[in-house]
N, C-alpha and C positions, 0 to 999 in steps of 0.2 A: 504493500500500500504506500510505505516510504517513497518508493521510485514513479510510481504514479504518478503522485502531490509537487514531489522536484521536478518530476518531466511537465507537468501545468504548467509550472512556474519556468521554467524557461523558456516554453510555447509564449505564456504570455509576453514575454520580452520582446520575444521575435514578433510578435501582433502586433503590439501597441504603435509602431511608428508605422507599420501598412495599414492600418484599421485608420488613424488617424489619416494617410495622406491621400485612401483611397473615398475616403469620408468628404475631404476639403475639394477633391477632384471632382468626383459627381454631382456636388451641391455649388460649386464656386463661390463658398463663400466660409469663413471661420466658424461656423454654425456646423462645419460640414465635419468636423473632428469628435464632435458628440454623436452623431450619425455615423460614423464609421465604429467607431467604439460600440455602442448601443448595439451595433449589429453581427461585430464579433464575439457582444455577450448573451444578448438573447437566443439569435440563430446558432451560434455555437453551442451553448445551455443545450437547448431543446433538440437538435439536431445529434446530439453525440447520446444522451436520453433515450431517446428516439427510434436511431437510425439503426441502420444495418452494415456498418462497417466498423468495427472495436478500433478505437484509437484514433479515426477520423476526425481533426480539427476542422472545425465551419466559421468561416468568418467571407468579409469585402474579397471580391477576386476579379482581376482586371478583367475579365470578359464580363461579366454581372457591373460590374462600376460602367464600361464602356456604354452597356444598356441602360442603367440605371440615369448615367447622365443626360441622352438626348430624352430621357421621361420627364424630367424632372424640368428641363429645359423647355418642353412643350407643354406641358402641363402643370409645373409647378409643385414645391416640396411636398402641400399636404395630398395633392393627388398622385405624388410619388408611391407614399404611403400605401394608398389606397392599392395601385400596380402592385406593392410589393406583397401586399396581403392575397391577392388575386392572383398571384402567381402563387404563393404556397397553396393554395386551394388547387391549380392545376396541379401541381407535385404529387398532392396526393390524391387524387383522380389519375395519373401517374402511375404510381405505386399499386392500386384498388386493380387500376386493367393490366396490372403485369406489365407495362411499357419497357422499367428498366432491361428485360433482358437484350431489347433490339440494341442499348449502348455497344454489345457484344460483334456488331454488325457496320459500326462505322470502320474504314478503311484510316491504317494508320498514317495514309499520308495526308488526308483529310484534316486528321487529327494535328498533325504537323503544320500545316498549313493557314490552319485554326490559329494557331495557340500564335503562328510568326505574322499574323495578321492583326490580333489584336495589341501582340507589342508596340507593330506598327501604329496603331491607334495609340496606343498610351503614351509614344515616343514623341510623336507630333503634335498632341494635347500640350505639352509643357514646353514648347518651341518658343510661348512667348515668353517663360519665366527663365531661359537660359537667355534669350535676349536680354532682359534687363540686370539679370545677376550670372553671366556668362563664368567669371572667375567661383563663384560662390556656387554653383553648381558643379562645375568642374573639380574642386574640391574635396566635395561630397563624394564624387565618382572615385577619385585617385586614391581619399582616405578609405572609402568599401572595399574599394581592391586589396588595398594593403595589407587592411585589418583583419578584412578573412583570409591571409594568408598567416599573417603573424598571432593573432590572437583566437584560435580556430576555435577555443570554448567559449566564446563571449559574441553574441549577434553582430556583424558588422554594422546593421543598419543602425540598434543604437550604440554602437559606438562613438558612429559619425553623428548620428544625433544629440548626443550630451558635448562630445569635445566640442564641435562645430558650434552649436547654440552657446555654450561657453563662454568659447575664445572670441565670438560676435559683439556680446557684448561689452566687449573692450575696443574692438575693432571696426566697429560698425563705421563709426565717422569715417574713418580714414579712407571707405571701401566708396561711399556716395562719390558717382562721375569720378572712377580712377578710370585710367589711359595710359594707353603706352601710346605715344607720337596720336595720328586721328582714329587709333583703336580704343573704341569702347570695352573695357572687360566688364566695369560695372556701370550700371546707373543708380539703382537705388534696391533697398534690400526690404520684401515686405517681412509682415509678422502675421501671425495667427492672430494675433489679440486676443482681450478676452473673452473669455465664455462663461457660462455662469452655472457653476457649481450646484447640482441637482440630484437628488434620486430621480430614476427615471420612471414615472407612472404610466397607467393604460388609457392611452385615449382614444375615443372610438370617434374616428372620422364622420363626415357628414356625406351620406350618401345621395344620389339622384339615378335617373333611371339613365341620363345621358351621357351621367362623365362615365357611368360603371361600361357602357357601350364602346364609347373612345377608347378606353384601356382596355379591351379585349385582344387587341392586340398585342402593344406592349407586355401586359402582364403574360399571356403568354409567350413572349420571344424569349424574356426573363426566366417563366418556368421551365424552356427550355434547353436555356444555353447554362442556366446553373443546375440543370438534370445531368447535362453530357459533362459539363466543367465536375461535377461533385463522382459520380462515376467513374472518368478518369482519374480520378485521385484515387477512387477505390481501388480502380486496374491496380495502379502501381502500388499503393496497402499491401493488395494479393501478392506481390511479386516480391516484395521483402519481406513479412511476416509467409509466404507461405500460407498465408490460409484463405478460404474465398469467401464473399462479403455476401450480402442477401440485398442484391439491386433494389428490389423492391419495396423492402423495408427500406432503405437508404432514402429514396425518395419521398416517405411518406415522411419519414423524421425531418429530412429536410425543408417540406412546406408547413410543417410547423413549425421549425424555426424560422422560417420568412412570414409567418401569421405573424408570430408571439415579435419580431424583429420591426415588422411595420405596424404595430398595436402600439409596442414602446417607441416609437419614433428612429426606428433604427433602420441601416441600409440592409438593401436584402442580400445575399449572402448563399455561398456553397462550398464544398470539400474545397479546403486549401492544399494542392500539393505539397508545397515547403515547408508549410506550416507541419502539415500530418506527417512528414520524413521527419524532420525537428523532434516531432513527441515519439516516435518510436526509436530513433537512435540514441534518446535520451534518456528513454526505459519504458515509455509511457504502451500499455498491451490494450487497456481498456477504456469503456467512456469515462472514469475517471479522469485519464487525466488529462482527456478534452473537456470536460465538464469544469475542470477546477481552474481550469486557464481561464473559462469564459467567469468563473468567481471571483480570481485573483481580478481580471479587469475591472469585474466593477467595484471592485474594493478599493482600486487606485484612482476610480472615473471621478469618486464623491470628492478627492482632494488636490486635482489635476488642474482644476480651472486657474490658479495663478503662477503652473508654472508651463502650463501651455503653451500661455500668450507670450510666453518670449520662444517660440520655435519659429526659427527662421521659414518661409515657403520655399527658398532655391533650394533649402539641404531637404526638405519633401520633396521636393523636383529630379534631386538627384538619386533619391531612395527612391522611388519611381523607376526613373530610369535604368536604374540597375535591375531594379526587379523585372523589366522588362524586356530587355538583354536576356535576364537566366532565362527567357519563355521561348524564346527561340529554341529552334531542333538544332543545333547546334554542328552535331554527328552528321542528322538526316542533310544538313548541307552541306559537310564536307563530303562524302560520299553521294552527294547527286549524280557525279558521272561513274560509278559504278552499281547506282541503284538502277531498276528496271523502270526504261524511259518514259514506258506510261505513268507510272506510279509519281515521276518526278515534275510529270507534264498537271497531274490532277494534284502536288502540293501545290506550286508555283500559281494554278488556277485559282483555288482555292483562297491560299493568301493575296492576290489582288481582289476578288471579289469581295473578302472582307473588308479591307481597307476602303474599296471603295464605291463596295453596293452596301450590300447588309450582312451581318454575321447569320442571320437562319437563312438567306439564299445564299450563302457560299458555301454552310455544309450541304444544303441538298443539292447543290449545282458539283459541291464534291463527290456526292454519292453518285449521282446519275453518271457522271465522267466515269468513277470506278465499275460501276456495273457496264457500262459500253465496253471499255477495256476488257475487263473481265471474258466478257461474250466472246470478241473478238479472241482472245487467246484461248478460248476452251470453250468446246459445247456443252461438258459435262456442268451443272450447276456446280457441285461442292463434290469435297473429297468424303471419302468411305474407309473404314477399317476393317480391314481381313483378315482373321486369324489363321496362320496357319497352323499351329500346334502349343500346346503349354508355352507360354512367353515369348512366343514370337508372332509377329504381325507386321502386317503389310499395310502402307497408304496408298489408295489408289484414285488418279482425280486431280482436282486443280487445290494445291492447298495455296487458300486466298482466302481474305479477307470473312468470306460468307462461311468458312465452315472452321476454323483454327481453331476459336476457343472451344468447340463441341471434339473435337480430333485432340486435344491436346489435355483439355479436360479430363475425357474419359482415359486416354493412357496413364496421366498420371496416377489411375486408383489403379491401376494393375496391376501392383505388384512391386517387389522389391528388385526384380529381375528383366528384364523388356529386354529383345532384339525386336530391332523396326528394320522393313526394307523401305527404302522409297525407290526404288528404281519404278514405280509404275506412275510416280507424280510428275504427272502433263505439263504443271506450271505453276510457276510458285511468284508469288507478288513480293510486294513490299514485307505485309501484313505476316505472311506468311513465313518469310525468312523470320521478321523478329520474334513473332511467336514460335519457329524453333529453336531458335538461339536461347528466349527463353528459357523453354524445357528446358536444354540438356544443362543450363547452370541451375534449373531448380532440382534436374536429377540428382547434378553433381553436389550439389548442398544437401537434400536430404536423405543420401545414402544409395540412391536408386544406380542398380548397377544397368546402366545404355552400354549397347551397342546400335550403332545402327552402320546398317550392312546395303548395297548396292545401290550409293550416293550416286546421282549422275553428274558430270564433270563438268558442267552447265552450273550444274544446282549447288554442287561443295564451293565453285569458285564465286557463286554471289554470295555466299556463308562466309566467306572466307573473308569475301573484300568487307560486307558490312560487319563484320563482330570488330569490337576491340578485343585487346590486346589479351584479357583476360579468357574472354570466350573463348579467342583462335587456339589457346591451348586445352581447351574444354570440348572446343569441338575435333581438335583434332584426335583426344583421346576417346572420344565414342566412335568416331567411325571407325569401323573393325577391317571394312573390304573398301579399300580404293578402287578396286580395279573390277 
């Protein structure tokens, strides 16, 4: 229970300056740092409660703030609200029709594509606040880098947020209109200012037949890009802990924490990637010690308000920015030329239409891309499992995107013992290399003795080019026949 309670407590750390700057970004305004708090306490509370993935932190997450802002923009904070409450209500309508399992069904470079689109969006949102405090952002960027190299048990982001606010307050004057020759670095430095120290109560918005009409949309684009946002968190949960989450329940916990999150005046919210690796490398197994994260914040919220008001907005800007950088695929774009060209053709798609359509038409404009592809290289729908005698079994089929988790799922209960052939897989996607790479490092971690036997040299050598460096020795020790 000890290791629980310390893994909250240092979740909350790692919160509190995203929760705050994801807060100030979708409301544009210092009001907005009580709204991002509020909403990695309530949604997170009740989502970790709730939900169906143990260990899961819920809080602000750049695809939901992306949304949440042009809501908030068209229609205003308290019918924010409202969106945000009406989207947990889709969640769990969500959860009730079994939705979550199709997350199982998006293509990972969809996924990819996703996730380096909306960085996009959060990178060029702060475009004017590196304008006016160019030096003072930059800063922030150089001191994150650092710190998460030198200081590797302590949050970078508030690192930079205590020193940086700090050392401002001495240096502030000096920084108004500096220049080198007719280079602007700074013009002038905002602040948060204050806010005003509050419990946070329930209050029940004012409803009409016409604005609930207007946000049917919104609220659902909301319920749905923080259903796939909170699910991929779960995916990768599964892939470090080893254990597999209940979609469904995750969903339903989740639109109660964006009920109970838009009731107490808080932003809406889903699975935080960073955040949920944070509380398991930290020790954290249960909703405990997501639950005590969202405690400890509000424990800090009632006494925050005067030391708020002195947090610089560029070093938000900069924690920002960084945070948005980590969102990119990083890998999936080093390796674009030796990933499979459609797969590379439907990330690249994808990440422009987010930027610059809509985030829900660029994952179904992703999907539809992958299924064309898909066709095109294979007639067979999805792959199949053939046994052929006590622990050995064959793949036979396109292993893609439409059938990996159901083919890789079911092997992993089989046993302590598995030889797999692939020699009869037609064509292997994106999706489908990482979900075996995958495997054989969850074989290799929980004891499962792989072999896998009549690799074709097509299929070892896109294995080969995409794993790092850890895998390629993981995968070279399961395959048994080269040749």
């Amino acid at each position: 229970m000890s290791n629980e309670v310390l893994s909250g407590l240092t979740v909350a750390i790692v919160a509190l300056p995203l929760a705050i700057a994801f807060g100030i970004t979708a409301t544009g305004t210092s009001d907005g740092a009580l709204i991002g708090l509020y909403g990695a306490i309530f949604a997170g509370l009740f989502a970790a409660i709730f939900g169906g993935t143990p260990a899961q932190v819920t809080g602000p997450t750049g695809p939901i703030t992306v949304v949440a802002t042009g809501v908030i923009a068209a229609h205003g904070l308290e019918a924010g609200f409202v969106a945000f409450i009406m989207a947990g209500l889709f969640q769990i309508l969500f959860g009730l029709c079994r939705v979550g399992a199709l997350i199982r069904y998006i293509p990972h470079p969809v996924i990819s594509g996703f996730m380096g689109g909306i960085a996009l969006i959060i990178i060029l949102g702060e475009i004017d606040q590196v304008r006016n405090s160019f030096l003072v952002v930059a800063i922030t960027i150089v001191f994150m880098l650092v710190s998460a190299r030198v200081l590797k048990s302590i949050p970078s982001s508030l690192v930079a947020l205590v020193a940086i606010t700090a050392a401002l307050q001495l240096t502030d004057s000096l920084l108004h209109d500096l220049r080198i020759g007719p280079v602007l670095l700074n013009s002038a430095i905002d602040y948060i200012g204050h806010i005003p120290e509050s419990v946070p109560t329930i209050t029940i918005p004012e409803l009409s037949g016409s604005l609930i009409l207007s946000l049917v949309l919104p609220a659902l684009s909301i319920a749905l890009l923080g259903s796939i946002d909170s699910l991929l968190t779960s995916v990768v949960m599964d892939n470090i802990t080893g254990t597999r989450h209940r979609s469904n329940k995750e969903l339903v916990g989740q639109g109660l924490g964006n009920i109970a999150s838009g009731l107490f005046g808080g932003l809406a919210s889903a699975g935080a990637t960073v955040r949920s690796v944070v509380n398991v490398k930290s020790g954290g197994r249960t909703a405990l010690s997501a639950a005590t994260h969202s405690v400890i914040l509000l424990a800090l919220v009632t006494g925050l308000g005067n030391i708020v008001q002195y947090i610089p907005l560029p070093v938000l800007s900069g924690i920002l920015i960084v945070t948005a950088i980590g969102m990119f695929d990083w890998d999936g774009l080093r390796k674009a030329h030796t990933s499979p060209k459609g797969d590379v053709a439907v990330m690249f798609t994808t990440m422009l239409v987010t930027v610059l359509v809509d985030l829900t038409v660029a994952v179904v404009i992703g999907v539809a891309l992958s299924l064309l592809i898909h066709a095109i290289n294979s007639r067979q729908y999805r792959a199949v499992i053939v046994q052929h005698d006590t622990d050995t079994y064959r793949i036979e089929g396109p292993l893609s995107f439409l059938s990996v988790d159901r083919v890789f799922h079911t092997l992993s209960n089989l046993g302590s013992k598995l030889s797999l052939s692939l020699h009869k897989v037609s064509y292997m996607d994106l999706s489908g290399a990482k979900a075996l790479l995958t495997f054989i490092e969850h074989s290799h971690r929980t004891g499962i003795d792989l072999d896998i036997k009549d690799l074709p040299p097509h299929l070892e050598n896109t294995l080969i080019a995409l794993a790092h460096e850890e895998q390629r020795d993981k995968v070279g020790a399961a395959i048994a026949d080269r040749d």
